[in-house]
C-alpha positions in Angstrom: 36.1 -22.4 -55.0 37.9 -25.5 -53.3 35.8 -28.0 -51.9 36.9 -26.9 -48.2 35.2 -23.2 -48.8 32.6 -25.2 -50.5 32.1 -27.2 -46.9 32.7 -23.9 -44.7 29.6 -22.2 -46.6 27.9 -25.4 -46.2 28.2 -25.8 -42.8 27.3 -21.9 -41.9 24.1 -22.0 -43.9 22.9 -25.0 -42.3 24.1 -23.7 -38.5 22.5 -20.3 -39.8 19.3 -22.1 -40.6 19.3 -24.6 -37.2 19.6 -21.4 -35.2 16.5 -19.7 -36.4 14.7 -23.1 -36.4 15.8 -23.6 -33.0 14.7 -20.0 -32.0 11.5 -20.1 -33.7 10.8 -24.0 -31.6 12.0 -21.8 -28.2 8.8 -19.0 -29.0 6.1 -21.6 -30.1 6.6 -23.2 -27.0 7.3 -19.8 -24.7 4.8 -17.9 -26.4 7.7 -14.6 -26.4 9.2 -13.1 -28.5 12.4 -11.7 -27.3 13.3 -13.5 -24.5 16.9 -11.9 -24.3 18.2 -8.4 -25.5 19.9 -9.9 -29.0 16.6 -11.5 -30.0 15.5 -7.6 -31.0 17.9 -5.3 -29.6 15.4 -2.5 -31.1 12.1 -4.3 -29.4 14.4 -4.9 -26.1 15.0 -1.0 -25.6 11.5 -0.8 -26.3 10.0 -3.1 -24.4 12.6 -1.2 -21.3 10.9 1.7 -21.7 7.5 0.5 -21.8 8.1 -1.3 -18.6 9.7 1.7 -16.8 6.6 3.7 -17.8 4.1 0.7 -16.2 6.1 0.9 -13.5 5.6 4.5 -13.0 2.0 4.5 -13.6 1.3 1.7 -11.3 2.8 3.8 -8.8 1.2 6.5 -9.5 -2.2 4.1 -9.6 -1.3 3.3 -5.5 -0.8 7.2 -5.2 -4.4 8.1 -6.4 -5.8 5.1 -4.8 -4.6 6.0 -1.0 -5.4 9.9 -2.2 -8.9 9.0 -2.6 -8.8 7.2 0.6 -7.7 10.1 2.7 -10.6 12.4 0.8 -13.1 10.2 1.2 -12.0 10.0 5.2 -11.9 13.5 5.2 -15.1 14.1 3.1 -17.1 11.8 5.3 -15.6 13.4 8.5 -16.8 17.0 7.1 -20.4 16.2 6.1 -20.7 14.7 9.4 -19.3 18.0 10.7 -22.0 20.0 8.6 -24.9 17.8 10.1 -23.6 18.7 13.5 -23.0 22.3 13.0 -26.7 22.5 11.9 -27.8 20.9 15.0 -25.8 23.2 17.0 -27.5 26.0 15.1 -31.2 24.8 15.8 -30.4 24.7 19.5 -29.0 27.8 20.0 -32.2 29.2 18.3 -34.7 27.2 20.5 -32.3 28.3 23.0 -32.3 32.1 22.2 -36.0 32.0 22.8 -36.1 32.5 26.7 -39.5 33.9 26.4 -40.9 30.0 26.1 -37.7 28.2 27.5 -37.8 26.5 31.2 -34.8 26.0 33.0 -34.7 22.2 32.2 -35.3 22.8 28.2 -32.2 25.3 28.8 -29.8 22.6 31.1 -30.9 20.0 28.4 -30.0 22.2 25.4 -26.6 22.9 27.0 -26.1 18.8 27.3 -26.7 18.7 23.9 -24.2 21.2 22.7 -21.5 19.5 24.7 -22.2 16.2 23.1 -22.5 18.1 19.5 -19.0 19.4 21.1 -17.1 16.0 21.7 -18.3 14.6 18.3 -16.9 17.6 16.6 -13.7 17.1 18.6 -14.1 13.5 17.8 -14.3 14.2 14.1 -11.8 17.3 14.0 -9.1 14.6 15.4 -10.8 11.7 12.3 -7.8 9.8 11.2 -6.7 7.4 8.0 -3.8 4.3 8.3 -2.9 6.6 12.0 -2.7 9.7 10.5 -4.7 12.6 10.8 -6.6 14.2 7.8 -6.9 17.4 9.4 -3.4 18.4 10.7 -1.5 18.3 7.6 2.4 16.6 7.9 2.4 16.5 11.5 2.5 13.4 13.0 0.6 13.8 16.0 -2.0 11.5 17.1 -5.0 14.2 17.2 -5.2 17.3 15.6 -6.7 18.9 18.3 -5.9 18.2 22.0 -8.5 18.2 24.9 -8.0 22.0 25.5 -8.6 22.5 21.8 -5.6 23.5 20.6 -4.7 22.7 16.9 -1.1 20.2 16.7 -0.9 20.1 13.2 2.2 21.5 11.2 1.1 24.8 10.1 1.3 25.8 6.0 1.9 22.2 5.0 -0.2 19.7 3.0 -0.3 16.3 2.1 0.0 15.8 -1.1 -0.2 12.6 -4.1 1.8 12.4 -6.9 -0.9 10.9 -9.8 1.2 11.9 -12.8 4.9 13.5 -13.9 3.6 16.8 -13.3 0.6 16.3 -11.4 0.1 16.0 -7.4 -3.4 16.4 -5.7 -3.8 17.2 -2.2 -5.9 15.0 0.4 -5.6 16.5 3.7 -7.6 19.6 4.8 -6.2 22.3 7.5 -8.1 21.8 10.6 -7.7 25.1 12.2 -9.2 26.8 8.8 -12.4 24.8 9.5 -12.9 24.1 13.8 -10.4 27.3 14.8 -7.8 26.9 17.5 -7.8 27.0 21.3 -9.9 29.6 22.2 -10.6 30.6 19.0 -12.1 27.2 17.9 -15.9 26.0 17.5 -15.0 23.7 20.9 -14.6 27.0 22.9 -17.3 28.8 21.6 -19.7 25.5 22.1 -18.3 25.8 25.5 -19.4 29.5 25.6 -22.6 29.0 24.6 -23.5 26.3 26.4 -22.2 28.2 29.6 -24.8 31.0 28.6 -27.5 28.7 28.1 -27.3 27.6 31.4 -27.5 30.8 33.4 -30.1 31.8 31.3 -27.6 34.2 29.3 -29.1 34.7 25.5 -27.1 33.5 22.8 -29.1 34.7 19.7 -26.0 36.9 18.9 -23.8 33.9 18.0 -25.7 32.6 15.4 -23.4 34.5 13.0 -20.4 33.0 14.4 -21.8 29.1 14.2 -22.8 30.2 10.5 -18.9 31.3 9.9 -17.9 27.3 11.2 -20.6 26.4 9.1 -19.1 28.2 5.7 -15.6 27.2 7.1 -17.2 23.2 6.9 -18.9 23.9 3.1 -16.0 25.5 1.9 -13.7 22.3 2.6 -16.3 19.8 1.5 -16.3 22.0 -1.7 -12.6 21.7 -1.6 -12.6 17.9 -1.0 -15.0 17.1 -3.9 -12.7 18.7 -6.0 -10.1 17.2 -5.4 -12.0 13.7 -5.6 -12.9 15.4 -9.0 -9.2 15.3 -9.9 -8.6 11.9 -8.1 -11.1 10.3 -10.7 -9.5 11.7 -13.9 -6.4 10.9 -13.1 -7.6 7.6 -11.7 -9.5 7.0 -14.7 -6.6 8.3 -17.2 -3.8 5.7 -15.4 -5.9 3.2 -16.1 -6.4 3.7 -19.9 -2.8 4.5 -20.2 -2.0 1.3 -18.3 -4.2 -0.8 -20.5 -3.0 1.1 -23.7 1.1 0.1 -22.1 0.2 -3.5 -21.6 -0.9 -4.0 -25.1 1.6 -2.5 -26.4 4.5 -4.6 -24.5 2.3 -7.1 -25.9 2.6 -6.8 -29.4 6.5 -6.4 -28.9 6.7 -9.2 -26.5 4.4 -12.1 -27.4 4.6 -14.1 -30.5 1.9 -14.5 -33.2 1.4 -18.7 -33.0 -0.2 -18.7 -36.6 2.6 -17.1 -37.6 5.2 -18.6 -35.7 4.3 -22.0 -36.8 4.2 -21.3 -40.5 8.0 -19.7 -40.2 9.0 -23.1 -38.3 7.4 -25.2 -41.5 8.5 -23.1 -43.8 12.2 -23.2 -42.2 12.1 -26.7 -41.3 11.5 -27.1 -45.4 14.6 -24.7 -46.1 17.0 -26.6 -43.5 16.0 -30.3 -45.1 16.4 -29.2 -48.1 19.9 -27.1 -47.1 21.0 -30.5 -45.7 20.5 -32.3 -48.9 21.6 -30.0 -51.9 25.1 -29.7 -49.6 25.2 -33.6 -49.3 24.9 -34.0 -52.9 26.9 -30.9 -53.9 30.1 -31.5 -51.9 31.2 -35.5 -53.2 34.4 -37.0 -52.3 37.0 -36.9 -54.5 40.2 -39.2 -55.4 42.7 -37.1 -52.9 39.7 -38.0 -50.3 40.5 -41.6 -51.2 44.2 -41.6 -51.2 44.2 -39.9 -47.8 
């Protein structure tokens, strides 16, 4: 070997071994690991993925976060409704007692069932961030309008993505719970309270108050499930989140401990690399006579 491939070898080992000493310097004081894709080409693609996958799931965290929002909305709006619905009920049986009721009990017990009225109205139209839990996609500003009738989008839902394959939904259908125009709870309170007044008995609509009444459970029912589902998944993003973050982690951040002892240990390598090639390539007499 001539003294020239003596010095090229030379001079690669000790650029070889100031590169990784320069590169282990650049993640003691970063703290990372691969701070560009030839660092680990194999922990890069990784550490892609892994990010594309937080980003999902953080997504998917804002999507079960305004889900649970709109349920609890709705939720609140329907108990509210139940508590209502049972006041309505107790009137109408004081009410359907004529034997004991005085015209002024009766004009005061229809008052009361048009103020039981407008907060059902007022509930039936509740709203979250503008839009209405109870008419589905429509973007109407009340679900019902002053003559009762029903102005959301009929057969949709709104729904959340949580997961690849999972949605939940958060909206309720209005006209399954209050009715529609004159098939809705606000007409029949009308009805009633119309009775009430002229002394009419409205015992016989007890049964039809008690259907509202199921109609109102049956949603709550529904809405706790689905708050049910909201948790899990809330719950399971969370975990998986936690479980993505340490693993970008480990492929991202740089053991010090570790990191330092390389640098020592390479720092030892590229002295010593320096020296043997000082001594082992010596001038000779053509060197001389040049």
């Amino acid at each position: 070997m001539t003294n020239s491939m003596q010095l090229a070898a030379a001079q690669q080992n000790i650029q070889s071994s100031a590169a990784r000493l320069y590169q282990l310097d650049q993640e003691a004081s970063t703290g990372i690991a691969i701070s560009k894709p030839s660092d680990d080409p194999a922990g890069t693609a990784q550490l892609l993925q892994i990010q594309q996958t937080l980003a999902r799931n953080t997504q998917y965290q804002r999507n079960a976060a305004d889900g649970t929002a709109w349920l609890s909305t709705a939720g609140g709006a329907l108990s509210s409704a139940n508590t209502a619905l049972t006041q309505l009920r107790d009137l109408v049986v004081q009410a359907a007692n004529t034997a004991t009721a005085s015209p002024t009990s009766q004009q005061a017990a229809a008052q009361q069932m048009q103020a039981i009225k407008q907060t059902l109205l007022s509930l039936a139209n509740t709203q979250y961030q503008g839009r209405s839990v109870f008419a589905g996609t429509s973007d109407a500003s009340a679900a019902f309008t002053a003559s009762y009738a029903f102005t959301g989008t009929a057969g949709s839902s709104v729904q959340r993505r949580v997961g690849t394959d999972s949605t939940v939904r958060v909206d309720v259908d209005g006209s399954s719970v209050f009715g529609s125009g004159g098939s809705s709870i606000f007409s029949l309170i009308d009805s009633l309270s119309a009775a009430v007044t002229s002394g009419g008995n409205v015992g016989s609509q007890l049964g039809a108050i008690d259907t509202y009444l199921t109609n109102v459970q049956n949603a709550e029912s529904t809405v706790g499930t689905a708050q049910n589902q909201m948790t899990a998944a809330t719950t399971a993003l969370t975990n998986q989140s936690t479980q993505l973050q340490a693993s970008q982690t480990g492929l991202q951040d740089v053991d010090s401990a570790q990191v330092i002892l390389e640098m020592q240990t390479q720092q030892v390598a590229y002295q010593t690399a320096l020296a043997v090639t000082a001594k082992s390539i010596q001038p000779t007499l053509m060197d001389y006579l040049k």
